[in-house]
N, C-alpha and C positions, 0 to 999 in steps of 0.2 A: 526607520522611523517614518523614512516616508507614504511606504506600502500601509503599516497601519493606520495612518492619519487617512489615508485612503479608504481603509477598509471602513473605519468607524465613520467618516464623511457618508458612503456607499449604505454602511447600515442604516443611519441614520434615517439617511433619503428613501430607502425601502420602507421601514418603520413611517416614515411622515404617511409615504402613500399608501401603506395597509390603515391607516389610522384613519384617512380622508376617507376612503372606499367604505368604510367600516369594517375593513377586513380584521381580524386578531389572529393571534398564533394558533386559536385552538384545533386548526384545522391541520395536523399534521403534513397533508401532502403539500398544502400552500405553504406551508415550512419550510419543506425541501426543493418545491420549484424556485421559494426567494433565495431561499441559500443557492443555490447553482446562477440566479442572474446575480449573485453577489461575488462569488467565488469564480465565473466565467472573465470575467476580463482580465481578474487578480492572475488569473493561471496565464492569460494570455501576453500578460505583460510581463510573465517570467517570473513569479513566485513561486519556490517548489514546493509550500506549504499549499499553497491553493492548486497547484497540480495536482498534487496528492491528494488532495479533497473529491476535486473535480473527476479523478477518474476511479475512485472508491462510489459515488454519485451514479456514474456513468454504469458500474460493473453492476451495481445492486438494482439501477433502475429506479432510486428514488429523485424525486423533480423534474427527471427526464428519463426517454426511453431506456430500453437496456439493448447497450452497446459495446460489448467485450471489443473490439475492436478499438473505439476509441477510449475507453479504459487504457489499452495497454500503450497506447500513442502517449496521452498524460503521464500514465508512470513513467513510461523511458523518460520524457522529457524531465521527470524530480529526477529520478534514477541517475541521471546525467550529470546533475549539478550534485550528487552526495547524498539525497534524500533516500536515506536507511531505511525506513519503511517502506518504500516504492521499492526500492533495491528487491524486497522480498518478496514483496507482489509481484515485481514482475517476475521473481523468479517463480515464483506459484504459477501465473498463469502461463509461461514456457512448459513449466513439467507439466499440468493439466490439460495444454492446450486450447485455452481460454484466451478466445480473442486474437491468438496469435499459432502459430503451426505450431505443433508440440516437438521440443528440442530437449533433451532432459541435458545435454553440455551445455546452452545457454542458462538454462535454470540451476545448474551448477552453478555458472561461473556468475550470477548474479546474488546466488544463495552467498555463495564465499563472501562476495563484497560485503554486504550484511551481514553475515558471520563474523568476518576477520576482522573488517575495519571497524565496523559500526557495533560489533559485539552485540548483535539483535538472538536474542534467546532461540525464537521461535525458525528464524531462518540457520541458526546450529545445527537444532532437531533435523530441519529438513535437509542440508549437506549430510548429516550423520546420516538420515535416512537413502539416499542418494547414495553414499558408499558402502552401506548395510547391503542394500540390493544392486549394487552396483550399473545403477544405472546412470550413463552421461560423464561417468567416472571408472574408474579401477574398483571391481567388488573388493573391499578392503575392510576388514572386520573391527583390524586395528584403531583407523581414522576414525569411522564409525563414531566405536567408545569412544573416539576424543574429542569429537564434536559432541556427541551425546552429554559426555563428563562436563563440560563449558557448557552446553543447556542448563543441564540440573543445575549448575552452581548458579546461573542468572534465575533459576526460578521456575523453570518450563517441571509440570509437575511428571508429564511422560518420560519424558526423558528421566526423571529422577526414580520414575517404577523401572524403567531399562535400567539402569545403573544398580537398583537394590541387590542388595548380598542373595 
């Protein structure tokens, strides 16, 4: 309760001072520089929701430069505390090598986390994709299908064209 009393405080005060400037929202990129001085402290104080913000910001280069690097420093840090989406990101930028060396056993074993615990559709597909071509894993055709099978069933539509009769 506390963080967001923070946040909506932190909005507020942004909104006052675009308001006095005469700044408005129409300008998309001053959107995304208020969002990151909005989102930067929240991250800093340990919120996994604005981590995760913060280093999706960071990876795409909107409100601030683009820095795969600190992207993947932000995920680890949601990734750490259970942040399911981070989890997958950073297993994404492991297998791609984005921002951080390319490990396809850590992008594994972050895909799993997301997969297993967090049941995230999309990081399924990509474990299933992982033991399809065996990489960072055991080529395993079996597992594959069975991550694939728990994709489709959450909705991933690829995964549901792999699975067709």
């Amino acid at each position: 309760m506390k963080r967001f009393l923070a946040l909506v405080v932190l909005a507020l005060a942004v909104g006052a001072a675009m308001l006095w400037n005469g700044e408005t929202q129409d300008d998309p990129a001053k959107a995304e520089i208020q969002r990151f001085h909005v989102l930067q402290p929240l991250a800093e104080q340990g919120d996994a929701d604005a981590q995760y913000d913060l280093a999706g910001l960071y990876r795409a280069g909107r409100g601030v430069e683009v820095d795969p690097r600190a992207a993947a420093e932000w995920y680890l840090k949601a990734a750490k505390k259970g942040h399911v989406a981070a989890r997958h990101a950073l297993g994404r930028m492991f297998e791609t090598g984005q921002g951080v060396k390319r490990n396809f056993q850590k992008a594994a074993q972050w895909y799993g986390l997301a997969a297993g615990i967090g049941e995230h559709g999309e990081a399924q597909y990509d474990l299933g994709t992982l033991y399809y071509h065996g990489r960072g894993v055991p080529h395993d055709y079996a597992v594959a299908i069975k991550w694939y099978r728990k994709a489709a069933l959450r909705g991933h539509t690829v995964a549901q064209f792999h699975m067709a009769p």
